[in-house]
Short mmCIF file of the C-alpha atoms (twelve columns), coordinates in Angstrom:
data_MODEL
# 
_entry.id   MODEL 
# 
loop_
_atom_site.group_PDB 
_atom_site.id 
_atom_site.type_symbol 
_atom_site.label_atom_id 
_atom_site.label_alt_id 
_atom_site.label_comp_id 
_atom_site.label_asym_id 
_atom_site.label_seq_id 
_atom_site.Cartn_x 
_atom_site.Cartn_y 
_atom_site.Cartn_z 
_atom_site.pdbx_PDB_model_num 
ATOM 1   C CA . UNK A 1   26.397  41.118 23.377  1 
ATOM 2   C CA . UNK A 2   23.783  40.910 20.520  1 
ATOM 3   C CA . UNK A 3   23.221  38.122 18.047  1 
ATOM 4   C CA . UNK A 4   24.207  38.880 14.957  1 
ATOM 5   C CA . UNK A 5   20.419  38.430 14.209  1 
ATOM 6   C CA . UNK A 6   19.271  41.087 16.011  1 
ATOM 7   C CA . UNK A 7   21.663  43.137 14.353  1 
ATOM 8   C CA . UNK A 8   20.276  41.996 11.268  1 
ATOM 9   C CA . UNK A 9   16.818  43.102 12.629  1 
ATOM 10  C CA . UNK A 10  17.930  46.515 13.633  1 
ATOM 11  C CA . UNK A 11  20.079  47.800 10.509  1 
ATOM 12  C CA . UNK A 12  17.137  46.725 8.794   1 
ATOM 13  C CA . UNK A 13  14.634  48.837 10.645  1 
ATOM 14  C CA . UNK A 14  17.147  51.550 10.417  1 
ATOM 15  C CA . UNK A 15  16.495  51.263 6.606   1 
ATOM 16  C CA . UNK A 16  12.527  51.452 7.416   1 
ATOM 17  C CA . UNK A 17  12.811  54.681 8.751   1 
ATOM 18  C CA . UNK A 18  15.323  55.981 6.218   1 
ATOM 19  C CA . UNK A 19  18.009  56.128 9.064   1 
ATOM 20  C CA . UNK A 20  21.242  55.849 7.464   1 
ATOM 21  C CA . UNK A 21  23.909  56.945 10.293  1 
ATOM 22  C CA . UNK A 22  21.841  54.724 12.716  1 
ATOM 23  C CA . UNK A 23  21.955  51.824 10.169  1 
ATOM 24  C CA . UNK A 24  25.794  52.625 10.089  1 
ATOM 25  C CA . UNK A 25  26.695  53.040 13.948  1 
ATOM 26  C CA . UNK A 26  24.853  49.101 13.974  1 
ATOM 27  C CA . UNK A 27  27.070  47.960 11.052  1 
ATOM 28  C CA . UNK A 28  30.181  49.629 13.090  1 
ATOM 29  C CA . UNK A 29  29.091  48.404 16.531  1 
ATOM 30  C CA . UNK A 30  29.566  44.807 15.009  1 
ATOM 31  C CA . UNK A 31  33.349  45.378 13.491  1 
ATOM 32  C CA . UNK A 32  34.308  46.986 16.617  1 
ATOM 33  C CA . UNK A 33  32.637  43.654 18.662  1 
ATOM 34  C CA . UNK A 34  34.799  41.318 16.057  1 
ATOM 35  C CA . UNK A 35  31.112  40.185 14.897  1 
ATOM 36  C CA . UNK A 36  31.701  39.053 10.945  1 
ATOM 37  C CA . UNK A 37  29.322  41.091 9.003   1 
ATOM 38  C CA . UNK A 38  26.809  38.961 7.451   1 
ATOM 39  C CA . UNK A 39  25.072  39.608 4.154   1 
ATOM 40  C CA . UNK A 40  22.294  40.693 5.734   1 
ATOM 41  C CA . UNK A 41  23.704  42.912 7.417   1 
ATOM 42  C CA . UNK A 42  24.998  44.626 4.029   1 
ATOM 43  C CA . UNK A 43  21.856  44.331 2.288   1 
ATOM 44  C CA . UNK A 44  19.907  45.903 4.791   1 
ATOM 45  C CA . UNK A 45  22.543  48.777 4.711   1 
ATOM 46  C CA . UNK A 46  22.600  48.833 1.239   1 
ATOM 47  C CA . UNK A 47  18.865  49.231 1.370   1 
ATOM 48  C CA . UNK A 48  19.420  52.199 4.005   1 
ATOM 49  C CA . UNK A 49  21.426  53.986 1.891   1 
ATOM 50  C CA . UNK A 50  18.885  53.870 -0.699  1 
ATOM 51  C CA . UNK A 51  16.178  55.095 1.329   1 
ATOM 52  C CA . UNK A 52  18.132  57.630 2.353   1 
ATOM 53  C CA . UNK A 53  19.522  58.884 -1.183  1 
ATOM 54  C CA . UNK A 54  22.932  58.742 0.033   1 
ATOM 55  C CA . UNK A 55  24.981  57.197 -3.094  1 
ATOM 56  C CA . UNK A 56  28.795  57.388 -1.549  1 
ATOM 57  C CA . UNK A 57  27.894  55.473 1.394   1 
ATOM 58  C CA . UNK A 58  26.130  53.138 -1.109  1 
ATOM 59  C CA . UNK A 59  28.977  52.790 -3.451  1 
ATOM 60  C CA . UNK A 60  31.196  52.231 0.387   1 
ATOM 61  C CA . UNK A 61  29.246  49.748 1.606   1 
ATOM 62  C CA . UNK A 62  28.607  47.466 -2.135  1 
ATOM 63  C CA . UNK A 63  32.561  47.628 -1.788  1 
ATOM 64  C CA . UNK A 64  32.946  46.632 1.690   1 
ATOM 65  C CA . UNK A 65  30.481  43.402 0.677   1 
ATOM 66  C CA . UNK A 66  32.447  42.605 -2.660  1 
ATOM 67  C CA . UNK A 67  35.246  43.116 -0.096  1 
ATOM 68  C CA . UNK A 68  33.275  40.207 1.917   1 
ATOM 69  C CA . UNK A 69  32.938  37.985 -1.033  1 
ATOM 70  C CA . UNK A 70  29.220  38.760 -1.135  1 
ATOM 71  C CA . UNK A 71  27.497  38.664 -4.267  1 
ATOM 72  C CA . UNK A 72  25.286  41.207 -4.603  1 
ATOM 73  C CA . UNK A 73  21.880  40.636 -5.517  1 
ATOM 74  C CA . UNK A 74  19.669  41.896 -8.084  1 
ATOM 75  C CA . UNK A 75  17.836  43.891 -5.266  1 
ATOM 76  C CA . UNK A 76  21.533  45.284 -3.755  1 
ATOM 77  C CA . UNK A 77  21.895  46.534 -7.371  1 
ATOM 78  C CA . UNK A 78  18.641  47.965 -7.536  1 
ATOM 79  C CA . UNK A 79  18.923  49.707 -3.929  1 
ATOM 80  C CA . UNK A 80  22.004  50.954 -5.174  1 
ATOM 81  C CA . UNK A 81  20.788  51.948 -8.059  1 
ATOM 82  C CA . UNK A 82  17.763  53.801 -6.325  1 
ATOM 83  C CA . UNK A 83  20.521  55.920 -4.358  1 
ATOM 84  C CA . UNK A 84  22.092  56.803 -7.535  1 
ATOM 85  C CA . UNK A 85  18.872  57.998 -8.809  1 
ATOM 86  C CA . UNK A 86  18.523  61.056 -6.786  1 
ATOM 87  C CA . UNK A 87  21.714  62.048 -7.821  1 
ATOM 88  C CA . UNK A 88  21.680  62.198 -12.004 1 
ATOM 89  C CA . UNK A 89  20.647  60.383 -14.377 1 
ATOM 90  C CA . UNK A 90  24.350  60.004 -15.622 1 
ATOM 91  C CA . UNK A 91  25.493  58.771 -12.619 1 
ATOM 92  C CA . UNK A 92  23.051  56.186 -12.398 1 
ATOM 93  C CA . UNK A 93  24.051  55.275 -16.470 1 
ATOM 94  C CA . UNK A 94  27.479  55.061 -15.740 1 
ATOM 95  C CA . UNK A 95  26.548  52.604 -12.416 1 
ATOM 96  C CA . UNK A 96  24.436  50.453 -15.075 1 
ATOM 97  C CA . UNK A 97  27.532  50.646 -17.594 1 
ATOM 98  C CA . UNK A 98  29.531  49.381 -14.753 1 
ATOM 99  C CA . UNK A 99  27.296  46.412 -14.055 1 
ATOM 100 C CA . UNK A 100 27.452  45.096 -17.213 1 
ATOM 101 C CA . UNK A 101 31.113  45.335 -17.979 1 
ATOM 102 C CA . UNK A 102 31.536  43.352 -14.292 1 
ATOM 103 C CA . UNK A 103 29.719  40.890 -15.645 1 
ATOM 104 C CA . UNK A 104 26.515  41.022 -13.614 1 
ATOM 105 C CA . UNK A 105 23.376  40.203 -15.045 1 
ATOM 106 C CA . UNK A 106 21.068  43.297 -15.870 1 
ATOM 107 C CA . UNK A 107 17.291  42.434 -15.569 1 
ATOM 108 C CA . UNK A 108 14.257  44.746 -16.951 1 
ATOM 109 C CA . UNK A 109 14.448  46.192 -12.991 1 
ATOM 110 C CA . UNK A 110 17.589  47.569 -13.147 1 
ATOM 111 C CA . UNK A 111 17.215  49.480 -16.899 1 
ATOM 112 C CA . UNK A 112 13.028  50.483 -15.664 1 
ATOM 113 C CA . UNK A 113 15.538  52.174 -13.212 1 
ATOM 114 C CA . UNK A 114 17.660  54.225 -14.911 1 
ATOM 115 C CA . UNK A 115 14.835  55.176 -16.918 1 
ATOM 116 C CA . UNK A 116 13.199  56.246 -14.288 1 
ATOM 117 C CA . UNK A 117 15.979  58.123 -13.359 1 
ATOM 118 C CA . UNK A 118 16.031  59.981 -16.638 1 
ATOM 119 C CA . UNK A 119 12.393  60.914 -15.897 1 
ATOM 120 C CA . UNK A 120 13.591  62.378 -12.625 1 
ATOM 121 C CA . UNK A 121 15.398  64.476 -14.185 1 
ATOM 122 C CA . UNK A 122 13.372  65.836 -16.846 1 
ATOM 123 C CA . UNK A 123 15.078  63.513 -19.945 1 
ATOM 124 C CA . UNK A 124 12.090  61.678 -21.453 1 
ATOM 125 C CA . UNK A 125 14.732  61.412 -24.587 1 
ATOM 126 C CA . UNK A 126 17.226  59.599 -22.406 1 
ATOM 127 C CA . UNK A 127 14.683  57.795 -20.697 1 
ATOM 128 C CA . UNK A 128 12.902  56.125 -24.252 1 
ATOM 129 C CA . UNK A 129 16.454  55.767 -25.051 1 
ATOM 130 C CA . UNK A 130 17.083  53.546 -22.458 1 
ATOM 131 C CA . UNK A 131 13.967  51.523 -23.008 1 
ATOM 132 C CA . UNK A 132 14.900  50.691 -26.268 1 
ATOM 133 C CA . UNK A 133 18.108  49.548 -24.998 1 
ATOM 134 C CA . UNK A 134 16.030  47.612 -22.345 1 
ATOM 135 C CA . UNK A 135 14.227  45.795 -25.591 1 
ATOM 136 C CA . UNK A 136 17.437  45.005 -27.648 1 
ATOM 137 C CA . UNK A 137 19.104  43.557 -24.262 1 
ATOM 138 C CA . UNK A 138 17.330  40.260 -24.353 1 
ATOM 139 C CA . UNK A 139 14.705  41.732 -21.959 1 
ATOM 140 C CA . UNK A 140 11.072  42.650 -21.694 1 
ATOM 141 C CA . UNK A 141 9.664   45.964 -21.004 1 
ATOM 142 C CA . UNK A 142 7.241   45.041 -17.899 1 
ATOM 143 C CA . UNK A 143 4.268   47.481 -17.579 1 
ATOM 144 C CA . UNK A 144 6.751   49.733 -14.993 1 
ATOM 145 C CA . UNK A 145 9.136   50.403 -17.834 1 
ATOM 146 C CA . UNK A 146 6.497   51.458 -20.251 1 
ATOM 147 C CA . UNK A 147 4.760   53.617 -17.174 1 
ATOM 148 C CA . UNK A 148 7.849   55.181 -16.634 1 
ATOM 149 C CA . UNK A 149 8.190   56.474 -20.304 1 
ATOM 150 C CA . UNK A 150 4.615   57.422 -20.384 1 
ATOM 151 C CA . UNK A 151 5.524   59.504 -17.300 1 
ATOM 152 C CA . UNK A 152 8.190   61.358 -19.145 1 
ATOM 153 C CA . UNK A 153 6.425   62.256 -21.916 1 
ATOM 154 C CA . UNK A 154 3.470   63.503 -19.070 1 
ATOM 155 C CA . UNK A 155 6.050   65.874 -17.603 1 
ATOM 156 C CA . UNK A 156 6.976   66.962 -21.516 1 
ATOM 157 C CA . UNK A 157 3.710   67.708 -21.952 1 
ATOM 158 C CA . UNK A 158 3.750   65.592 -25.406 1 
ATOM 159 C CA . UNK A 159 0.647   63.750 -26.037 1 
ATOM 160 C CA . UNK A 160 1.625   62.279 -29.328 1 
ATOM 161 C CA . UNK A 161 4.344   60.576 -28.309 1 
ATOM 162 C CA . UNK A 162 2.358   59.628 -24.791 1 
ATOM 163 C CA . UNK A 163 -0.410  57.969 -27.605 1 
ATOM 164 C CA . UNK A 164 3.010   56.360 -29.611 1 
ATOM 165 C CA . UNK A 165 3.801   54.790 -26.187 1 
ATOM 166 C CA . UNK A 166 0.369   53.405 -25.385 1 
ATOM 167 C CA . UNK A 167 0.123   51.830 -28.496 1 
ATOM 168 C CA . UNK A 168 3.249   50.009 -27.959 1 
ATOM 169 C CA . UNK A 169 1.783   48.650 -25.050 1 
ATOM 170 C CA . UNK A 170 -1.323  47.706 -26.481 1 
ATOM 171 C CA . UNK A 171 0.975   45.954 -29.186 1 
ATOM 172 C CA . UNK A 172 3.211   43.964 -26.979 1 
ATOM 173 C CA . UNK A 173 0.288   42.705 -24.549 1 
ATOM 174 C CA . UNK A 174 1.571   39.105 -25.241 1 
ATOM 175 C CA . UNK A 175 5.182   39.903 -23.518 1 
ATOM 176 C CA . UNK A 176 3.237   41.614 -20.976 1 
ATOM 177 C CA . UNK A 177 1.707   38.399 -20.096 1 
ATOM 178 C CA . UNK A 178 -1.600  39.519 -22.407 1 
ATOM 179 C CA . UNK A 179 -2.527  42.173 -19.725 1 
ATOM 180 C CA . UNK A 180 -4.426  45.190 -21.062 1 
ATOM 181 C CA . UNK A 181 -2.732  48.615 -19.420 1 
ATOM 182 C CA . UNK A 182 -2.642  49.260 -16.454 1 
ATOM 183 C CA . UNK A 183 -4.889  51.561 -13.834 1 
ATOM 184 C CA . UNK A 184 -2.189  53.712 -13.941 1 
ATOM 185 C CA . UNK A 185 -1.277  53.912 -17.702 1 
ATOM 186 C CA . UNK A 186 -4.510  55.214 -18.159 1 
ATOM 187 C CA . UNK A 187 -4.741  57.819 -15.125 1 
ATOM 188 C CA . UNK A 188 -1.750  58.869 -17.216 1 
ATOM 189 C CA . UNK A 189 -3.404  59.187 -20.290 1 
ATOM 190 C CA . UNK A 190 -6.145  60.716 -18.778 1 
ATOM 191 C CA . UNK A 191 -4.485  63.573 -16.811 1 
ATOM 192 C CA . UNK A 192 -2.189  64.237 -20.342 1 
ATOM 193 C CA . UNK A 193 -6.123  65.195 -22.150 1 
ATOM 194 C CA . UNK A 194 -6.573  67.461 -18.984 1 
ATOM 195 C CA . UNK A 195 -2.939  69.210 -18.439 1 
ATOM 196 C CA . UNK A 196 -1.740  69.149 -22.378 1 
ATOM 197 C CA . UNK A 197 -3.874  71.606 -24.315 1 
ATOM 198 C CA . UNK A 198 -3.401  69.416 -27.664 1 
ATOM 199 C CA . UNK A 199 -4.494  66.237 -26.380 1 
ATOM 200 C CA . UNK A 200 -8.135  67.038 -27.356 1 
ATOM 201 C CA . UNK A 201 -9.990  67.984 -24.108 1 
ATOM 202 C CA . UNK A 202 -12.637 65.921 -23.470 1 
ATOM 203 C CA . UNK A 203 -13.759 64.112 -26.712 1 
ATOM 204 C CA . UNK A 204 -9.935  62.044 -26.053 1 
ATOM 205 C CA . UNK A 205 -10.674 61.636 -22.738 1 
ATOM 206 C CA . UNK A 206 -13.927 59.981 -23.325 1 
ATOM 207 C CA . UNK A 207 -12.705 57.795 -25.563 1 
ATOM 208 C CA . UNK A 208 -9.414  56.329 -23.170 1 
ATOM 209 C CA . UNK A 209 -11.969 56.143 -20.284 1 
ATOM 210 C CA . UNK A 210 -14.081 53.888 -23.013 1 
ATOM 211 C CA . UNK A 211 -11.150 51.906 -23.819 1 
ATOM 212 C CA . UNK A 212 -10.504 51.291 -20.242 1 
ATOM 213 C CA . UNK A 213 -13.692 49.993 -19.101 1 
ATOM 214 C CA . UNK A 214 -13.565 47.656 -22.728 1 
ATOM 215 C CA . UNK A 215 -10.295 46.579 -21.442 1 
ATOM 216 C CA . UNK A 216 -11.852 45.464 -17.586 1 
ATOM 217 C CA . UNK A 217 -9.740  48.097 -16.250 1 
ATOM 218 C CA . UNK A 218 -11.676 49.657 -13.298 1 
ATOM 219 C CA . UNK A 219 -11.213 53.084 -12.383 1 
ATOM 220 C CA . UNK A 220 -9.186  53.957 -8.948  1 
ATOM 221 C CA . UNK A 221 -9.821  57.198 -7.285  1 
ATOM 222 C CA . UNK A 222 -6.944  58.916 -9.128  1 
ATOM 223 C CA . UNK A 223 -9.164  58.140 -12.443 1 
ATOM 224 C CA . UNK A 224 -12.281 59.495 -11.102 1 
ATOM 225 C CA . UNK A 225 -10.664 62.802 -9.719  1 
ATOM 226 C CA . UNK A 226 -9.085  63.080 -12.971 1 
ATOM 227 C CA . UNK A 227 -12.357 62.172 -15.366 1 
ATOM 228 C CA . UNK A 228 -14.077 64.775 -13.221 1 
ATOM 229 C CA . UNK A 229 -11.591 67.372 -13.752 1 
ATOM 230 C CA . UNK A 230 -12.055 67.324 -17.229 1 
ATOM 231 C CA . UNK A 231 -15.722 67.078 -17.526 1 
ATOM 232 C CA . UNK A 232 -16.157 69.941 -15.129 1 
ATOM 233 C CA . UNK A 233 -13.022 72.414 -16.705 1 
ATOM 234 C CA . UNK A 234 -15.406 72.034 -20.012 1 
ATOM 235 C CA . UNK A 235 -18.576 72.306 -18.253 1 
ATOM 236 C CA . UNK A 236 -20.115 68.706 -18.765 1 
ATOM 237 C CA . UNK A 237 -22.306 69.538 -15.616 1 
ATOM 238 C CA . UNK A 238 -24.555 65.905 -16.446 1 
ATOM 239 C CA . UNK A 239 -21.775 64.401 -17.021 1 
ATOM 240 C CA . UNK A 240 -20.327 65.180 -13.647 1 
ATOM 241 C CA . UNK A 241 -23.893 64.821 -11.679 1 
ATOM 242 C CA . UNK A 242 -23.639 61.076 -13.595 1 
ATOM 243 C CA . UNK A 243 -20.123 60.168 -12.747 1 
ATOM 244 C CA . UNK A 244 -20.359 61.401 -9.300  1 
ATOM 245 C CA . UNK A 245 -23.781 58.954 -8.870  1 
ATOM 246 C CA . UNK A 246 -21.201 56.176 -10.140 1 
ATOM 247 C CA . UNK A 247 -18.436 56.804 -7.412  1 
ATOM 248 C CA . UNK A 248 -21.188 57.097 -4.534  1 
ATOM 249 C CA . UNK A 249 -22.640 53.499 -5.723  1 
ATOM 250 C CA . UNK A 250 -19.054 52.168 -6.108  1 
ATOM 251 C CA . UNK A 251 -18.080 53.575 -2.795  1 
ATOM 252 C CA . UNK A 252 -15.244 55.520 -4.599  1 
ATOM 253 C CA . UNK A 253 -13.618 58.413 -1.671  1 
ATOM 254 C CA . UNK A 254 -14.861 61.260 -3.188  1 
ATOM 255 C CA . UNK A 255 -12.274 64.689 -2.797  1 
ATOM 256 C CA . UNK A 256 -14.034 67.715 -0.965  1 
ATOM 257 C CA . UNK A 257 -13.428 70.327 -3.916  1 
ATOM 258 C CA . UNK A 258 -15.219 67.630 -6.554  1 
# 
């Protein structure tokens, strides 16, 4: 028979490659062996169903370890809340709702995911509703909460309120442990001057590229390919020939169609 270790181990790996039934058939293998289910065992499930978007079997197995008098963790919460996620946003509310009337503590992980939820699902309203509800909780937006939003308003296709948002963060760089925004925030920013027709072209892209580099931020490749995009849909030929010189000096992967 197994050790309950290498049980552990597999159920785990199961959850690496997103194999819930095998996960499952591991976790079943040890009740029908009389092995006592360690937790684990149920957070490596847990995690299973959450790789695998499978939110009954999540909900089943967070039961079967309250059952156990298991705690769960803030990371159980959060893999169950990831397998709400690709359900609805509303399920994944209610799951958050649910959370705090139990009595569990609800960190900025756990609301950056139901607000990433709401972006899922196309409700950049629900979503900065929920990050205001992060703020008046007692807990800080982290730089994934505010990325999130930004995201939302991406998919909108609203610029203003993706330029409301950044200033916020540029606002609250204290909580954010005085961190300028991120790489990402401004790939963001970037790709809303080159998909959102009101965002200004490339005059508004210049100038978030200049705040970037005055923030220390460098530019990943998603930046360049973006940056280049823009210059070449309005025809800044030097400017591309110049940016394209940068990225070869940088050793930045340069796409096939730039």
């Amino acid at each position: 028979v197994a050790s309950v270790e290498t049980y552990e181990h597999m159920i785990h790996m199961s959850a690496k490659d997103r194999n819930l039934p095998r996960a499952e058939e591991f976790m079943e293998e040890m009740l029908q062996l009389g092995i006592a289910i360690t937790e684990k065992a149920f957070c490596a499930v847990i995690k299973a169903c959450a790789t695998s978007a499978s939110k009954d079997r999540a909900d089943h197995w967070l039961n079967e370890m309250k059952g156990s008098r298991f705690t769960p963790s803030e990371e159980v919460w959060l893999d169950v809340l990831t397998a709400y996620s690709y359900s609805s946003k509303s399920d994944c509310e209610r799951l958050l709702t649910r959370m705090y009337l139990d009595g569990y503590t609800i960190s900025t992980k756990h609301f950056t995911k139901v607000i990433q939820s709401a972006v899922k699902n196309n409700d950049p309203e629900a979503a900065e509703r929920w990050f205001q509800m992060l703020g008046k909780s007692g807990n800080n937006p982290d730089m994934n909460a505010y990325g999130a939003c930004l995201l939302g308003w991406l998919n909108a296709r609203n610029f203003e309120k993706m330029e409301e948002k950044f200033v916020e963060i540029k606002e609250n760089s204290r909580s954010l442990g005085n961190k300028p925004p991120s790489v990402f925030i401004y790939t963001m920013m970037l790709k809303g001057c080159e998909v959102i027709p009101e965002a200004g072209g490339v005059s508004t892209a210049v100038r978030y590229w200049t705040y970037m580099k005055q923030d220390g931020v460098e530019p990943n490749m998603h930046s360049y390919d973006v940056m280049l995009t823009i210059l070449m849909k309005f025809r800044r030929r030097d400017a591309v020939a110049k940016m394209l010189e940068v990225m070869i000096e940088r050793k930045v992967a340069v796409k096939r169609n730039s």
